[in-house]
C-alpha positions in Angstrom: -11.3 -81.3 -8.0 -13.2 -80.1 -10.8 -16.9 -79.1 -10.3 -17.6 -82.2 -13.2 -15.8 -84.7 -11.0 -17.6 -83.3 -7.8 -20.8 -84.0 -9.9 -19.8 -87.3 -10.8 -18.6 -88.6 -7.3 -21.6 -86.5 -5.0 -24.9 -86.4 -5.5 -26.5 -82.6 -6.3 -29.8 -81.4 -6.7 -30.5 -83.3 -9.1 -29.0 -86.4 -7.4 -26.3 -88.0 -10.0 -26.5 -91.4 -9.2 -24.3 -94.3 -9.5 -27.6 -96.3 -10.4 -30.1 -95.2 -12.9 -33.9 -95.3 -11.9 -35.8 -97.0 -14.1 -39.4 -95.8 -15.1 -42.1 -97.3 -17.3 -43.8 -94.3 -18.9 -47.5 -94.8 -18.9 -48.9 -92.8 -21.6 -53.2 -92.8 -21.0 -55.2 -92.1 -23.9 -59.9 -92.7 -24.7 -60.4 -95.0 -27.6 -63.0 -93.4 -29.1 -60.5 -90.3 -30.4 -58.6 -92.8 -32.1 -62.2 -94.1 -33.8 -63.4 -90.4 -34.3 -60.0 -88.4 -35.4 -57.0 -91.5 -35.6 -55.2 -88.7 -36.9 -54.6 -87.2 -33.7 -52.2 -90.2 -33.0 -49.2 -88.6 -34.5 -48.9 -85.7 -32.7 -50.0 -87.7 -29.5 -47.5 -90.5 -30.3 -44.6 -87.6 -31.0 -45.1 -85.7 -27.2 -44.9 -89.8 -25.9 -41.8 -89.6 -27.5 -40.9 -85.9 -25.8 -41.6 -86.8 -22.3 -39.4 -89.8 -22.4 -36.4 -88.4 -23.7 -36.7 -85.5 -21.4 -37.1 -87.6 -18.4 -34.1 -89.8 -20.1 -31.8 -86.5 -20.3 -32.8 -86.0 -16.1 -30.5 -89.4 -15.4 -34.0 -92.1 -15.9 -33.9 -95.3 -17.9 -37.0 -95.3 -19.8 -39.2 -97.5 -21.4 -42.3 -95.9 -22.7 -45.4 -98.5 -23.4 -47.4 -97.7 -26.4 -50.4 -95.1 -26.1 -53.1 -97.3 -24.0 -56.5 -96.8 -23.6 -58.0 -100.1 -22.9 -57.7 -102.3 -19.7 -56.2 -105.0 -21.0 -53.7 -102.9 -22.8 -52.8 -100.8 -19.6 -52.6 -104.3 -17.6 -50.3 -105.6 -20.4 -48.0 -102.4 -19.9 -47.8 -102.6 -16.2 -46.8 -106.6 -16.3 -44.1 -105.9 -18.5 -43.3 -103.0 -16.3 -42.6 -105.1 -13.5 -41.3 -108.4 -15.7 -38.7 -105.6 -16.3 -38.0 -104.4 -12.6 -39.1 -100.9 -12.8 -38.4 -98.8 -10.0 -42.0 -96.8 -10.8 -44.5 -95.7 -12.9 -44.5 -92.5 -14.6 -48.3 -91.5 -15.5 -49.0 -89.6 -18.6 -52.3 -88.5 -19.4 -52.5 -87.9 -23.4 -56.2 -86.6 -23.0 -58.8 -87.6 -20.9 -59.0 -91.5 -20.2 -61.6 -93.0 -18.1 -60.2 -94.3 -14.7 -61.9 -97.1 -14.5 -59.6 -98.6 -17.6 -56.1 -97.9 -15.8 -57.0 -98.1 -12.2 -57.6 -102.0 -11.3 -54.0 -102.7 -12.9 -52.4 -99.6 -10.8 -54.2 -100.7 -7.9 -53.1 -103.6 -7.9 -49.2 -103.0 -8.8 -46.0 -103.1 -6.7 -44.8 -100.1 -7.9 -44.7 -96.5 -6.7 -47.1 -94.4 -9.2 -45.8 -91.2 -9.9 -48.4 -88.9 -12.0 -47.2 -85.8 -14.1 -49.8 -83.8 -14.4 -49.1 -82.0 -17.1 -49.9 -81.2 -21.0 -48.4 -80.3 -24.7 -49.1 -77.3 -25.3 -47.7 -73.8 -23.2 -51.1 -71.1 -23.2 -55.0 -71.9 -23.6 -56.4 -68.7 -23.3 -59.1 -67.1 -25.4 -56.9 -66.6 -28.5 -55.8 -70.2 -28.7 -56.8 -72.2 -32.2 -59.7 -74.7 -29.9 -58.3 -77.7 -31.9 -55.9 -77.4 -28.8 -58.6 -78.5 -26.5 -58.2 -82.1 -27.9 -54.5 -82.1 -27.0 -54.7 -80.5 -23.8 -57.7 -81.7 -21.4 -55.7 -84.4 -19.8 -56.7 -82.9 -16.4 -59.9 -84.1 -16.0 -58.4 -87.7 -16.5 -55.8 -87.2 -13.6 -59.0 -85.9 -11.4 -60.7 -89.1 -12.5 -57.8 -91.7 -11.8 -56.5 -89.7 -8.5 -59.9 -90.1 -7.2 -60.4 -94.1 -7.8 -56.9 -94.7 -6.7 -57.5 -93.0 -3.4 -60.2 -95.4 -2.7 -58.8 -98.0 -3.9 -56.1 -97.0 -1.1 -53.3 -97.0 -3.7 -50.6 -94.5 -2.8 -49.2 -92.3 -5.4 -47.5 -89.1 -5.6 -48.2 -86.4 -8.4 -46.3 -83.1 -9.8 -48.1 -80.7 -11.8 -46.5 -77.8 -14.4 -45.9 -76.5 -18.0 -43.2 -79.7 -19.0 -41.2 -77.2 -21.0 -40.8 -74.7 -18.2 -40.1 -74.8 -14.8 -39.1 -78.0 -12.5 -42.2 -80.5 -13.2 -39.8 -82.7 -14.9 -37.0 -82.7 -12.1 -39.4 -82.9 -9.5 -40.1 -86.2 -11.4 -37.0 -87.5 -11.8 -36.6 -86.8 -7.9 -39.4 -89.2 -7.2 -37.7 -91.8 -9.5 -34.6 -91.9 -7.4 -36.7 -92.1 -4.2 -38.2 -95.0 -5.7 -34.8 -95.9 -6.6 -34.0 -95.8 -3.3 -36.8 -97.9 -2.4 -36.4 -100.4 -4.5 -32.3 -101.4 -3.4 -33.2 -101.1 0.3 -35.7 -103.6 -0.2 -33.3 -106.0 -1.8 -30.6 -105.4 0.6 -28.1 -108.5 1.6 -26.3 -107.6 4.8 -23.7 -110.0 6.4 -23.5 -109.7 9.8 -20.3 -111.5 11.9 -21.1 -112.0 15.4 -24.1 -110.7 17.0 -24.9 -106.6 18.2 -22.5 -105.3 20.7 -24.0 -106.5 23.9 -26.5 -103.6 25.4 -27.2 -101.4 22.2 -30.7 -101.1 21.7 -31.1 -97.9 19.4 -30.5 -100.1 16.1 -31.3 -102.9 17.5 -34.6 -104.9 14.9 -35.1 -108.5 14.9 -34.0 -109.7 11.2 -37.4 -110.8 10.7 -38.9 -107.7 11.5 -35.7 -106.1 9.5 -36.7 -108.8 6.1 -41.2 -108.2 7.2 -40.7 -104.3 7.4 -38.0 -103.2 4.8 -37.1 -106.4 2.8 -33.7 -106.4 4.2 -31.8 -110.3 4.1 -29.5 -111.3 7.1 -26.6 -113.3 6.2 -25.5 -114.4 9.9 -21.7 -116.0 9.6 -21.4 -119.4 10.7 -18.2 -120.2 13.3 -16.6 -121.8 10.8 -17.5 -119.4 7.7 -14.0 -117.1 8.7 -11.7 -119.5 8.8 -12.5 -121.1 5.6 -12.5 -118.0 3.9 -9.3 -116.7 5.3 -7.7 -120.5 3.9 -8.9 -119.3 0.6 -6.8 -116.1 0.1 -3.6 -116.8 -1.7 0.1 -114.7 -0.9 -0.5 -114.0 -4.3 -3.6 -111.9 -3.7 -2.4 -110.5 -0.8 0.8 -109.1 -2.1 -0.7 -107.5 -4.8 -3.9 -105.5 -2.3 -1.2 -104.6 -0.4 0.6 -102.9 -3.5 -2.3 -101.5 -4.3 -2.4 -100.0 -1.1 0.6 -98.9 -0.7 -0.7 -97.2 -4.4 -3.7 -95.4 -2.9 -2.8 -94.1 0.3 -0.1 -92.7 1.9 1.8 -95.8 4.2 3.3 -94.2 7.6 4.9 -96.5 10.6 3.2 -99.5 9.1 4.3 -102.8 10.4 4.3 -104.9 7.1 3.2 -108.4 9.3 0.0 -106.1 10.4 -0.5 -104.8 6.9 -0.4 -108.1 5.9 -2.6 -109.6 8.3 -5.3 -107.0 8.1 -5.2 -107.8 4.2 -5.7 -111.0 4.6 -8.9 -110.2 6.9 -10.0 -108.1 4.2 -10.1 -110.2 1.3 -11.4 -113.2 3.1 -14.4 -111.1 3.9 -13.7 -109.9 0.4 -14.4 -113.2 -0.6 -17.7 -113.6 1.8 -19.1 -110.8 0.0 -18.6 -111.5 -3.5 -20.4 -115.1 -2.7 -23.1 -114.3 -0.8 -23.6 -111.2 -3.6 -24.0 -109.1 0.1 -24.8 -105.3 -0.7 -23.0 -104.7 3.0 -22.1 -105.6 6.3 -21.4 -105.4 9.9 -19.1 -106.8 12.4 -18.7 -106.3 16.2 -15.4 -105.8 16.9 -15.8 -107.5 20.1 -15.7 -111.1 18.0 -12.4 -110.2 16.2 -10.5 -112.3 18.9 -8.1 -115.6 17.5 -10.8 -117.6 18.1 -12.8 -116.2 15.5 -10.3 -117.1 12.6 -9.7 -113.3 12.0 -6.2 -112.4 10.9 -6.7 -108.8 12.2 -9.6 -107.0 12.7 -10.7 -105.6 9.0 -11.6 -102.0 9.1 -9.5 -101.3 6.4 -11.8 -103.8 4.1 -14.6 -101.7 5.7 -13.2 -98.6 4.8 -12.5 -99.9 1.4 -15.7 -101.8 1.0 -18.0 -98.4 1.4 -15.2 -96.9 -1.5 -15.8 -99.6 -3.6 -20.3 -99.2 -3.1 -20.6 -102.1 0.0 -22.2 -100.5 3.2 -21.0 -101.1 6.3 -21.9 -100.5 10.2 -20.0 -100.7 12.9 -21.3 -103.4 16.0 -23.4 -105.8 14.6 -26.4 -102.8 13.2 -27.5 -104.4 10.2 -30.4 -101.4 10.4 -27.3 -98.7 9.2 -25.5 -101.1 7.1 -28.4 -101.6 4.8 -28.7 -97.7 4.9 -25.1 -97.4 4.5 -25.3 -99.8 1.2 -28.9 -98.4 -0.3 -27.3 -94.6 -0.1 -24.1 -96.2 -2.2 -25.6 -97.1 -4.8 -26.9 -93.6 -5.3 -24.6 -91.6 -3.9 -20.9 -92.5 -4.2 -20.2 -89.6 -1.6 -21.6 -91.8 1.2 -20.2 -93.3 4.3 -20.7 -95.0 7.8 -20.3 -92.7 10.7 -20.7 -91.5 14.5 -21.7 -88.6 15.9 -19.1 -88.3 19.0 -18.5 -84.9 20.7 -20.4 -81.9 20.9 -17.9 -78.9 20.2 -19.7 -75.9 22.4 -17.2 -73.8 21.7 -16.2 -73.7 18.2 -20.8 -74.7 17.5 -19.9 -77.4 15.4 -20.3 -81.1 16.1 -17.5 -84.3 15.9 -17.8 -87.3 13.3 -15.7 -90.3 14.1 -15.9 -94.4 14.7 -13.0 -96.3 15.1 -11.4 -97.0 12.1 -13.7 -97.1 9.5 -14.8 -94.5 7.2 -15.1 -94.0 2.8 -11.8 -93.5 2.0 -12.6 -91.4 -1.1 -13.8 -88.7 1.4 -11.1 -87.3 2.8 -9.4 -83.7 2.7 -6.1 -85.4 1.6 -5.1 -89.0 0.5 -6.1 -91.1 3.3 -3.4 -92.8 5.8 -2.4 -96.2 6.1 -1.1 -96.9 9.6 -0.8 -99.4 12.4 -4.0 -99.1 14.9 -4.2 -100.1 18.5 -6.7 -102.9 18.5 -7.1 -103.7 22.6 -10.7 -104.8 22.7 -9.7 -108.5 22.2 -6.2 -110.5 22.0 -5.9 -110.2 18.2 -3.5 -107.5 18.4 -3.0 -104.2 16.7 -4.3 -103.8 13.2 -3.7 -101.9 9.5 -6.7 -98.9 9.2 -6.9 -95.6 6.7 -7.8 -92.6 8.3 -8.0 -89.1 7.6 -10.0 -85.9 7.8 -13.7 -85.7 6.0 -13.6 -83.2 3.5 -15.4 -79.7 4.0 -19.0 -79.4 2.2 -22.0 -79.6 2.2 -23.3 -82.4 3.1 -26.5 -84.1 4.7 -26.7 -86.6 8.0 -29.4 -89.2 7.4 -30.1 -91.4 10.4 -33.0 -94.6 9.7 -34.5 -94.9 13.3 -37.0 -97.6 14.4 -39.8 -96.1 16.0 -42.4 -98.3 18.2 -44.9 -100.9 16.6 -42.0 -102.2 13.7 -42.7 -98.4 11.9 -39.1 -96.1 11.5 -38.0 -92.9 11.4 -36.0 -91.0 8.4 -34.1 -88.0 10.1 -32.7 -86.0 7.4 -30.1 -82.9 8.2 -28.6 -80.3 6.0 -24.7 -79.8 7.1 -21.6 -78.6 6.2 -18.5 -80.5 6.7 -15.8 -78.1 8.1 -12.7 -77.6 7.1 -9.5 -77.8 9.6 -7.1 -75.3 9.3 -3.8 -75.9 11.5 -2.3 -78.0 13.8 -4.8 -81.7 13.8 -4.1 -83.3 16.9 -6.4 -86.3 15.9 -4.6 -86.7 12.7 -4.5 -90.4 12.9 -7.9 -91.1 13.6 -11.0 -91.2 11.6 -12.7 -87.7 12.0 -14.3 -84.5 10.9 -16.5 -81.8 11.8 -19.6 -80.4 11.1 -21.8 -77.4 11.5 -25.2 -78.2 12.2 -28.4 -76.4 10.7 -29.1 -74.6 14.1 -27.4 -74.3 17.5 -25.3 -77.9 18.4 -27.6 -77.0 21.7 -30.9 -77.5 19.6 -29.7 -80.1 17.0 -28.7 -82.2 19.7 -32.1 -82.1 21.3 -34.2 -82.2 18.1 -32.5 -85.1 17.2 -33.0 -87.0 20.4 -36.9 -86.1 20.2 -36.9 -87.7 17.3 -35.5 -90.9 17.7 -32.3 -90.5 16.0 -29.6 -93.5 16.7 -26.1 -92.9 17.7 -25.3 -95.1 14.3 -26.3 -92.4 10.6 -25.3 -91.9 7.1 -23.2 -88.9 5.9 -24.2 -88.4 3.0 -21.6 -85.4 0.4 -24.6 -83.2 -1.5 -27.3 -81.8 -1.3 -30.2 -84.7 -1.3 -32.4 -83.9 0.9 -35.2 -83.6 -0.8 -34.3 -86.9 -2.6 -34.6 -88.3 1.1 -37.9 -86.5 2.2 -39.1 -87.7 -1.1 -37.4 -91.6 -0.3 -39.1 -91.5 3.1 -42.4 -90.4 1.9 -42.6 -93.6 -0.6 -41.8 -95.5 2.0 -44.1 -94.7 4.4 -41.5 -93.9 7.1 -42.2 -90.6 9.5 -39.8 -87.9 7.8 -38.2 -85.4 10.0 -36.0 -82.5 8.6 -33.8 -81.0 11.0 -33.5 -77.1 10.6 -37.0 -77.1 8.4 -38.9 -74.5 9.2 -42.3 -76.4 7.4 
């Protein structure tokens, strides 16, 4: 793979996402310049103009408001901001503005506020032409706004440098996906068939506390919701997935009745998904019985689902699967997964779940084979398997914590790779080298809350997610951090 398609396909430091974030750029400005010396404007209206396309050439959609400098002009900006579903505002202090015309409407917004601190012009020192100082005092304004917006307790995060030098401008950017982020978790539409495996408790959150706390929907099946779907799915669809499958993965000792019922499964959850416009879902395998209306159980739609942007949990845990599907549509490089066994030995740590894993991660093309399914009478089912491919990569984990707050455990990793014999070659499974000891990860993680249910997430994002988690208010824990 090229490194262009690996930028495509993971996110990197400067987090390529599948999704734009989309910013209103907030440019603050005093009246009385404009009355005094309107032909400032220009040049004021022309570094407008630089900021956005810079921030537009860092992955944003922009849409710049005109200079304001009025309340009723910055409250005009704002409502259109939101009318227009921006993920945040960027601030952009053009000289000094007084606070007390921008900071009732920022107050009182939605959004995340993201300041950039920051000004035209490189050097001010004591051989500078002092017609700079009209372009360049912006500072004073931040000071002022900051200060009112604090006690107004409105949260906002701020970044300071030279625009043209350094990483002010990415550091930017990075909030804007955080607030990316933010924004798709809190629209999140998870179906859920059946309900938690019996006993988990870890990710276990009432869905009213799930919709009150993050914003996150619960579509519950109905009894009857499966079988109606599955009488839905024509042999013409079927035939065709299952060319397609035979297409994308590598088909070994595949009964073509199981193929064909777990296909069936597939696209009559398919179907569910596409109707209830879910952005994932769960199921508890314990449910997939004949009872249920199930064909087979569907981890191959699950494993194809997360491929296609759709997040997914295993057991009911609606928590991961809105996780699962807010990383997605960020990250293509994301998927559902376990951590299993410690390897003591060999200091790394095993990733698995049963059959269900982003098929676009693996070392080689995926399998397609017949999979013991003896949790319930449905029989033996159709799942893709392989290895996760070697990287780096980070583990995210969303924990609730006591009193309806949560937990974002972020940890840098590298994905190993397996050289030789694979004895667990038909299973979903990979490896991973923690940022410290397995000893001390394990207990780290533990202390901090971390479910048995996480993200794996191919790049490195993790300050995306310290910044995500921040926004959000969540207590942020990097693993391996030595701040």
């Amino acid at each position: 793979m090229s490194g262009r398609d690996a930028g495509i396909l993971f996110g990197n430091a400067r987090g390529n996402m599948t999704t734009k974030p989309k910013v209103g750029l907030l440019p603050l400005y005093l009246k009385l310049y404009d009355d005094m010396w309107p032909e400032m404007r220009k040049r004021v209206d022309g570094f407008r103009q630089q900021i956005a396309t810079a921030l537009e050439e860092r992955g944003l959609e922009v849409s710049a408001a005109p200079v304001c400098r009025l309340e009723p002009e910055f409250n005009a900006a704002i409502e259109n901001f939101e009318k227009a579903g921006m993920d945040a505002i960027v601030t952009l202090h053009m000289a000094y503005s007084p606070s007390l015309e921008s900071s009732a409407g920022l107050a009182a917004t939605r959004l995340p506020i993201i300041v950039l601190d920051t000004t035209p012009t490189y050097g001010y020192g004591p051989r500078q032409d002092t017609v700079e100082l009209l372009y360049n005092h912006g500072i004073h304004g931040v000071q002022d706004m900051c200060n009112v917006l604090l006690r107004n307790h409105k949260p906002f995060q701020i970044e300071a440098g030279f625009w043209e030098k350094g990483d002010v401008l990415d550091r930017v950017a990075g909030w804007a996906r955080a607030a990316r982020l933010a924004t798709t978790i809190r629209h999140a539409r998870i179906g859920r068939l059946g309900a938690a495996f019996q006993g988990m408790g870890d990710f276990a959150v009432p869905t009213a506390t799930l919709e009150k706390t993050l914003g996150v929907q619960t579509v519950v099946a109905s009894p009857a919701l499966v079988p109606s779907l599955v009488a839905k799915v024509t042999e013409q669809a079927v035939e065709a997935e299952m060319a397609a499958d035979r297409e994308q993965f590598v088909v070994e000792n595949l009964n073509p009745d199981i193929h064909r019922r777990a296909t069936k499964a597939g696209l009559a959850l398919r179907l569910w998904m596409e109707e209830e416009k879910l952005t994932g879902f769960t199921i508890n395998f314990m449910v997939a019985d004949k009872a249920s209306g199930l064909p087979a159980m569907p981890f191959l739609e699950a494993s194809k689902a997360m491929a296609r942007g759709i997040g997914y949990a295993g057991e009911g845990d609606v928590l991961t699967a809105s996780l699962v599907g807010t990383l997605l549509q960020a990250y293509a490089g994301t998927t559902f997964t376990e951590t299993f066994c410690p390897d003591w030995e060999g200091g790394q740590i095993f990733l698995s779940h049963m059959g269900e894993m982003n098929v676009q991660l693996t070392a080689a093309k995926a399998r397609l084979i017949e999979m013991p399914f003896l949790a319930t009478d449905l029989g033996n089912t159709a799942a893709a398997c392989g290895c996760f491919r070697a990287g780096d990569a980070v583990l995210v984990n969303l924990a609730p914590g006591p009193d309806d707050t949560y937990s974002l455990i972020v940890a840098p990793i590298v994905m190993q790779e397996v050289v030789g014999e694979d004895k667990m070659s038909d299973s979903v499974h990979g490896w991973f080298k923690p940022p410290m000891s397995v000893a001390d990860f394990l207990g780290a993680y533990s202390r901090a809350g971390g479910t048995h249910h996480s993200a794996l997430v191919y790049g490195n994002v993790v300050d995306d997610m310290v910044r995500w988690g921040k926004l959000m208010q969540w207590n942020t824990v990097v693993l391996g951090s030595s701040n």
